[in-house]
C-alpha positions in Angstrom: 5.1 6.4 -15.6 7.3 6.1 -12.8 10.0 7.6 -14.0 8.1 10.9 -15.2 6.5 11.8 -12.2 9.9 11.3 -10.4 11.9 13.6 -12.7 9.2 16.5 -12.7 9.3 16.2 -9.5 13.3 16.2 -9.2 13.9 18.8 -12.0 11.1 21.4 -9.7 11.9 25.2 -9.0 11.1 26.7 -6.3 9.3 29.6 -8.8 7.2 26.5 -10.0 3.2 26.6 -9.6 1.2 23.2 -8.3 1.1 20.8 -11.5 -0.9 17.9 -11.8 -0.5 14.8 -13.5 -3.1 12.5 -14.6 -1.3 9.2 -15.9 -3.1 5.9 -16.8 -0.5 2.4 -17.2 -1.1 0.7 -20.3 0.4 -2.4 -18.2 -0.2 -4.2 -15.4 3.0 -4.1 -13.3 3.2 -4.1 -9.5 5.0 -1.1 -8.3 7.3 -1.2 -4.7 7.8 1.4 -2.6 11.2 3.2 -2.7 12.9 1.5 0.3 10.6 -1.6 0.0 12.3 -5.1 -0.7 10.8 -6.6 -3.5 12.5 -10.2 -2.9 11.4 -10.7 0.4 7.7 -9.4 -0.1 7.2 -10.7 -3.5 7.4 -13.8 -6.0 10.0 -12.5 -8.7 9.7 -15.9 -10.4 5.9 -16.1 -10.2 5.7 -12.5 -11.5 8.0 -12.9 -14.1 6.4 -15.8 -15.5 2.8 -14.1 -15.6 4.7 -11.5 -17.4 4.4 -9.0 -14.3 6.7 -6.2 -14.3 8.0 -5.2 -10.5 8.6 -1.4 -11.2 10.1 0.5 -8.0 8.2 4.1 -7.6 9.7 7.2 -5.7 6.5 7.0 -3.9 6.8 5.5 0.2 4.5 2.1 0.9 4.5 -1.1 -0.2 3.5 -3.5 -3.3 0.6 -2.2 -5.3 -1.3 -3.2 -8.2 -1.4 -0.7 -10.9 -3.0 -1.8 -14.4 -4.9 0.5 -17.0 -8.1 0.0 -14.3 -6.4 2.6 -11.7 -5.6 5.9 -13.3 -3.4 7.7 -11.6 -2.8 11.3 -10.2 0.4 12.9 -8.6 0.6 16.6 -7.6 4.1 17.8 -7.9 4.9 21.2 -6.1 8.1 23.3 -5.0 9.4 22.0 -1.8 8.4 25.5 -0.2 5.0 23.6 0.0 6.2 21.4 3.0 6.7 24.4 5.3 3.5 23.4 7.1 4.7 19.7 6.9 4.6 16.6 5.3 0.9 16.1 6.8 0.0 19.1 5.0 1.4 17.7 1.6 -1.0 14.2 2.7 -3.9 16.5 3.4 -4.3 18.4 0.1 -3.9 14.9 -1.8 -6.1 13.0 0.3 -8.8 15.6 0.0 -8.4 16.0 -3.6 -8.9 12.2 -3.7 -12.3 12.0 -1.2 -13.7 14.7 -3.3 -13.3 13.0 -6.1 -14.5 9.2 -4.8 -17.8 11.7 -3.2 -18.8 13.1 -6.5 -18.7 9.8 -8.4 -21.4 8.4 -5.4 -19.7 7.0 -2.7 -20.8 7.4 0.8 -19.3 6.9 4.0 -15.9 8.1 2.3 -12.9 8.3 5.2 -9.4 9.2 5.6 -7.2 7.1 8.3 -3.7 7.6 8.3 -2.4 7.7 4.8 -5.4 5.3 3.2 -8.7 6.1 2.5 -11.6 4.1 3.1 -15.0 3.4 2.0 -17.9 1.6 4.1 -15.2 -0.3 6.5 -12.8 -1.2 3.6 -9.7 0.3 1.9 -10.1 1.8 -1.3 -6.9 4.0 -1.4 -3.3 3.9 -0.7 -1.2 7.4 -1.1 2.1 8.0 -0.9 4.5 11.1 -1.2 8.4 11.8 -2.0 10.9 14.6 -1.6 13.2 14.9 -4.4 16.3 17.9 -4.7 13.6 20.9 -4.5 10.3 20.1 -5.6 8.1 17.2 -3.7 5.4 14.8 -4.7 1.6 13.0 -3.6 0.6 10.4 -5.7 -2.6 7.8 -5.5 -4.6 5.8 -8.1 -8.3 5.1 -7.9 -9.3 1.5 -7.7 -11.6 0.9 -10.5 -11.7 -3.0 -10.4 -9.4 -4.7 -7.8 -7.8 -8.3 -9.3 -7.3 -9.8 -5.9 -6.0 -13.1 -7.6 -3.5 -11.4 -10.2 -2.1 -9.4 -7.4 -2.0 -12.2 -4.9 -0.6 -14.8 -7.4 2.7 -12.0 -7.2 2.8 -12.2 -3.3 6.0 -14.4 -1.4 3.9 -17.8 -0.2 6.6 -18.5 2.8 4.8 -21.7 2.5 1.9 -23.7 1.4 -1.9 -22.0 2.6 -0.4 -18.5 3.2 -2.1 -17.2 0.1 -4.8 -18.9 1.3 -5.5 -16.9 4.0 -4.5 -13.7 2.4 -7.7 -13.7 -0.3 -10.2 -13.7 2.0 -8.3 -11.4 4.2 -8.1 -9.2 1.0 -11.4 -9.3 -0.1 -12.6 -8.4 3.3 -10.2 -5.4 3.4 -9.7 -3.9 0.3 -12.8 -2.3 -1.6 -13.1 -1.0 -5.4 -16.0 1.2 -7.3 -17.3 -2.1 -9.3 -17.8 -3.0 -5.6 -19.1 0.2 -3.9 -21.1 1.3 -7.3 -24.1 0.0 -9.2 -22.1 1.7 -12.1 -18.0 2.0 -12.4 -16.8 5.2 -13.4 -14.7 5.5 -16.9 -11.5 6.8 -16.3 -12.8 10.1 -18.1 -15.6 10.1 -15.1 -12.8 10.1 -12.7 -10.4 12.9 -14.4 -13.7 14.9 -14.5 -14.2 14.7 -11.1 -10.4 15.6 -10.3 -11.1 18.4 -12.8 -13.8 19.7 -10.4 -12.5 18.8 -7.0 -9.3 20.8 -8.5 -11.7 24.1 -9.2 -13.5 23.8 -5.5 -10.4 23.5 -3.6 -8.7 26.6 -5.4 -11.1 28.7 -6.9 -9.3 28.2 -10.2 -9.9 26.1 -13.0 -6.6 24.0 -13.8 -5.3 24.7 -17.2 -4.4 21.2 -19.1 -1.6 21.3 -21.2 -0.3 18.8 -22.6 3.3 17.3 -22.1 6.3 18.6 -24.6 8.2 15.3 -26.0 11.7 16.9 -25.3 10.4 18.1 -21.1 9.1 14.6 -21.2 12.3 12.6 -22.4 14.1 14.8 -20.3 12.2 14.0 -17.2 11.8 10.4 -17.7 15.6 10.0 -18.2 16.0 11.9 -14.6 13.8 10.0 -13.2 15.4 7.1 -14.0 18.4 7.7 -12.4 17.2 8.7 -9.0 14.8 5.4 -9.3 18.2 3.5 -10.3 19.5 5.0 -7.5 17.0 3.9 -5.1 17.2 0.3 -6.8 21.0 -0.3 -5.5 19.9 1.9 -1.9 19.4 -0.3 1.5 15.9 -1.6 1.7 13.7 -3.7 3.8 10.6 -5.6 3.8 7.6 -3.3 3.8 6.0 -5.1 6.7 8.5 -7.9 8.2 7.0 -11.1 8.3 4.1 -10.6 5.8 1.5 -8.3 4.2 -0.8 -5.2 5.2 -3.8 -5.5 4.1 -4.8 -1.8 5.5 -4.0 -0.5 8.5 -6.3 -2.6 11.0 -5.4 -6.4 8.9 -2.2 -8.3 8.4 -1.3 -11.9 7.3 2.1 -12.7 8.6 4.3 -15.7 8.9 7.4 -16.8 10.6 9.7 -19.9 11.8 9.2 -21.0 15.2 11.6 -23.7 17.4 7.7 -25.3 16.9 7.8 -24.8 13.7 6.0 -22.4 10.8 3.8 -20.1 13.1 0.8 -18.3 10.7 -1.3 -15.8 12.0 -4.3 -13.4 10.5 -4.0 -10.0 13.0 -7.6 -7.8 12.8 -8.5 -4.6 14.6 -5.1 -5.1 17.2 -7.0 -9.0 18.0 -5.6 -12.3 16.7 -8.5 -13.2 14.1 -6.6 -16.7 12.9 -3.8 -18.6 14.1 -1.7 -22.1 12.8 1.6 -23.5 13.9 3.0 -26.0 11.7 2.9 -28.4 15.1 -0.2 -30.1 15.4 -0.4 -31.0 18.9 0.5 -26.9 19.5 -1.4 -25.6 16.6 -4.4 -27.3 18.4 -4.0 -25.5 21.8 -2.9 -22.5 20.0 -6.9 -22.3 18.5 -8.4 -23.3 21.5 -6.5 -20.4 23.8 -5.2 -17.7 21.6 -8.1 -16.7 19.1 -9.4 -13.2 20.1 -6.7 -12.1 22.0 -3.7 -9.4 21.6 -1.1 -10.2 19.9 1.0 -8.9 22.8 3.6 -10.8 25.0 2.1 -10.7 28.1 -1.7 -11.3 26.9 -0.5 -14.5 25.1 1.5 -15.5 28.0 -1.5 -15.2 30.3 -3.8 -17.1 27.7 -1.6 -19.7 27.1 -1.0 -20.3 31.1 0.9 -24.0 31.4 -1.2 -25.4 28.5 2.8 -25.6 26.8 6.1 -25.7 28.5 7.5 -22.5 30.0 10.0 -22.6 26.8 7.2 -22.7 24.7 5.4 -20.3 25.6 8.2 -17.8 26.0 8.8 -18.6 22.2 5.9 -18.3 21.1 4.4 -14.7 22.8 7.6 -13.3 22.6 7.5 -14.2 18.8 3.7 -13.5 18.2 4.8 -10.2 20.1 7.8 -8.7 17.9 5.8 -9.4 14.7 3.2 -7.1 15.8 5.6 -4.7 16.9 7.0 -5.1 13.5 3.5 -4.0 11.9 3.1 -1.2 14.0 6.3 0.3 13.5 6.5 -0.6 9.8 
């Protein structure tokens, strides 16, 4: 699936129209972004024994669960489309996608940043690519979310950490079984695309089905740029720990007082534990609510720790959540 999408897109002409690909993964695999470091943000030995594929996509952002209950769409266009900018590429997508979540009966339907969102909660993660001339949005629809597969192929830094990403999950991340008193089929949804397609251009796409010798011949150049990609630097995709969406993060780190755990919510420090007791216990009674930011932890903290201490600790606290907002 990967591969496809990444060779149409590498093997575009500039004389190419729009095309859109509607793809559904017969298996559950968790896909990492193209720069993304799949040892350091994932269990390779827990995914391989659930029998978990960890497929690298083209596609920017970090680990996501793909399986046959998120079909898939990627628009693929001549790179002449990015004249106006890659925002404009995220725009077309993203509306496309809103449309589409709108007609099947959800309300309260929002775009923030590169996500979209429905009644408070992530439903949606996009992503896009260059490749040689052509270019490329892709997102999947969340029919039914397994929080506990996914999370089983998470890196645990240590014991609890999963512990506190479910419920951070479950609070952040939405699907239509959720949001619906009835899921959509995946037929439900391509019919939808089908129409948002026909409103946003006035045209009616034409389906046509993929020729077996194009679609060898893009899968096989697709491989190689994901191959390439594969032996390319990366990085984790948040240091420290997971995104949840853009407003919640679970992140973890070594401290001189040991593990330091914390649960970051709308820019406020929602949960906190340090491997310490005796500091994990003034940690909970001073820091909970605050910023995560140097001088606000500093300030909270006051002489309840040693001067050492509390440099460590807010100036640690502090580059993690410059790490998230940068990542």
């Amino acid at each position: 699936m990967h591969a496809l999408y990444t060779g149409m897109t590498a093997c575009t002409r500039e004389s190419d129209s729009m095309r859109v690909l509607w793809l559904v993964s017969a298996e559950a695999h968790v896909s990492v972004g193209a720069s993304q470091n799949a040892a350091a943000d994932l269990d390779l030995a827990g995914c391989a024994a659930q029998g978990i594929p960890v497929v690298r996509r083209s596609l920017g952002g970090g680990a996501v669960w793909i399986d046959s209950d998120q079909p898939c769409f990627f628009l693929v266009l001549p790179r002449r489309a990015l004249a106006r900018g890659h925002r404009h590429l995220f725009s077309l997508g993203m509306g496309l996608a809103v449309a589409v979540l709108r007609q099947l009966g959800l309300g309260d339907v929002q775009m923030r940043s590169q996500d979209i969102w429905v009644q408070g909660r992530k439903i949606m993660g996009t992503g896009a690519a260059t490749l040689e001339n052509g270019c490329v949005f892709g997102a999947s629809f969340l029919q039914r979310f397994p929080a506990e597969r996914f999370l089983a192929c998470v890196h645990e830094p240590s014991e609890g950490y999963r512990d506190w990403v479910l419920p951070a999950l479950r609070e952040g991340v939405t699907d239509c079984e959720h949001e619906l008193a009835l899921t959509p089929g995946v037929d439900a949804f391509r019919a939808a695309l089908h129409t948002a397609l026909l409103q946003r251009f006035g045209v009616a796409p034409e389906p046509e089905a993929l020729d077996p010798s194009s679609r060898d011949h893009w899968i096989a150049r697709g491989q190689e740029e994901l191959d390439e990609m594969e032996q390319g630097e990366t990085r984790p995709a948040v240091p420290g720990g997971i995104r949840i969406n853009r407003a919640n993060h679970v992140f973890e780190a070594p401290s001189r007082c040991g593990r330091l755990r914390l649960h970051v919510a709308d820019t406020r420090i929602r949960r906190i534990w340090c491997e310490e007791p005796s500091i994990d216990r003034v940690l909970q009674e001073s820091v909970i609510g605050l910023a995560p930011e140097r001088l606000v932890l500093r300030a909270g903290l006051g002489s309840r720790l040693a001067p050492g201490l509390v440099d460590e600790i807010s100036c640690r606290i502090d580059a993690l959540y410059r790490g998230i907002r940068n990542s």
